[in-house]
C-alpha angles and dihedrals in degrees: 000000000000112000099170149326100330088346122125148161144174138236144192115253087219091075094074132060093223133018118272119238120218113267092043122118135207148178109267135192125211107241108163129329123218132178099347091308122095128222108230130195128184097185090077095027072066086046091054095043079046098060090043096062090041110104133165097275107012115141112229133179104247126183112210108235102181141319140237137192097291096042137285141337111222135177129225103194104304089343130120118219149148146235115204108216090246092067101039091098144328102286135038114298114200101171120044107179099085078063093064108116098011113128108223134182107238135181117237100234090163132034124165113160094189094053089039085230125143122168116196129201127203107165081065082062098036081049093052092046094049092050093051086041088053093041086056103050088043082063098058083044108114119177100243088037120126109223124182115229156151135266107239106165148021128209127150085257100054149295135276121226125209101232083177141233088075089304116134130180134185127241112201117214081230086065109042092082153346094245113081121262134202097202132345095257092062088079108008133054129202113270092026117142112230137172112232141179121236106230104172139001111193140168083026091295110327086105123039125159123228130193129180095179090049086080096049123079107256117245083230093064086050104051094049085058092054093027130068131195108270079020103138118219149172127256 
C-alpha cells in the first residue's frame, strides 16, 4: 500500500472481502512500523469510523454473538458491546442462548471509547415501540364498540382484559353480568378470551370501561314484557 511520497505498508488480504485491485484507496490505521514499511490494518481503521458514529442514545443494528452470566455480547460492525440482562426485553428474560445469531435494533445507553466499552440496550426500543403500538390501537377504541380480548388479571372488583398491543381495560364486577356475583373468579378464569363492550375511554387510554353484560338483553326488559302492572306473582 502506498500511503505517501517514499512511504509503504503491507496488509492481509484477509482483511478485505474481496481482493483490492491496484488504483483503489482505503481508509488505513497505523498498527507497527519495521524496518521503513508500516503494518496496516483496516479492521480497527472500521473500529475507529465505528466510535466516532457511537452517541448516548443512538439506535444501532447489533448481532448478538454469545452470551455470558450478566447478559449478552453483541457486535456492532466490528464493534464489541453488552447487553446487561435487565435490557434484553420488557419483561423479565431468564435463558439467552436462543438469542445467539439474532440482528436487533438497540439503543446505545454507554459509550466510553477509551474504555472500549459500549452497553445496548433493546427493551428502551421495544418500550418506545409498544407505546407508539398502544397509542395506535387507543385511537380505533368507540364507546359502543365490541372489541375481542384476554383476561389478564383477577381482583374481587373486577378483571382486566389484554386488549393488546399494550392496551388494558378494566371490567367491573358490576359489569360481567346481570346476575348478581360475589368476585370475578366465580365465573372467569386468567387467560380466558372474551368479547366486551367498550363502555368508556378516558384520560386518552389510561382508562378505558369494559361490560360483558352490556352485550346481553337485560331480564328486566323481559319481565315487563310477561308481567303487568296489579299482576300477582311468586318469588
Amino acid at each position: 500500500v502506498e500511503l505517501g511520497p517514499k512511504t509503504h505498508g503491507a496488509i492481509s488480504i484477509e482483511e478485505f472481502e474481496t481482493p483490492p485491485q491496484p488504483g483503489e484507496s482505503f481508509e488505513f490505521s497505523l498498527v507497527s512500523i519495521k524496518d521503513g514499511l508500516w503494518t496496516l490494518s483496516r479492521r480497527e481503521a472500521r473500529a475507529l469510523a465505528t466510535w466516532r458514529d457511537l452517541r448516548k442514545g443512538a439506535v444501532v443494528k447489533a448481532k448478538v454473538i454469545g452470551e455470558n452470566s450478566g447478559g449478552l455480547e453483541l457486535k456492532i460492525g466490528p464493534v464489541s458491546a453488552f447487553m446487561p440482562a435487565s435490557e434484553i426485553a420488557l419483561h423479565r428474560v431468564e435463558t439467552f442462548t436462543h438469542f445467539v445469531g439474532e440482528t436487533w435494533e438497540c439503543e446505545v445507553v454507554e459509550v466510553a471509547p477509551k474504555r472500549k466499552r459500549v452497553v445496548l440496550s433493546r427493551k428502551a426500543v421495544l418500550g418506545r415501540e409498544r407505546t407508539e403500538a398502544r397509542k395506535e390501537m387507543v385511537g380505533t377504541l368507540r364507546e359502543g364498540s365490541v372489541v375481542r380480548g384476554k383476561i389478564e388479571k383477577l381482583e374481587d372488583f373486577g378483571a382486566f382484559v389484554d386488549l393488546g398491543k399494550g392496551v388494558t381495560g378494566l371490567l367491573h364486577v358490576s359489569n360481567i353480568s346481570h346476575q348478581r356475583i360475589q368476585k370475578p373468579g366465580d365465573v372467569l378464569t386468567v387467560g380466558q378470551d372474551v368479547e366486551v363492550k367498550i363502555l368508556e375511554v378516558k384520560n386518552g387510554g389510561k382508562r378505558i370501561g369494559l361490560g360483558i353484560k352490556q352485550l346481553a338483553a337485560d331480564p328486566f326488559d323481559q319481565f315487563k314484557k310477561t308481567h303487568a302492572r296489579d299482576t300477582l306473582c311468586e318469588g
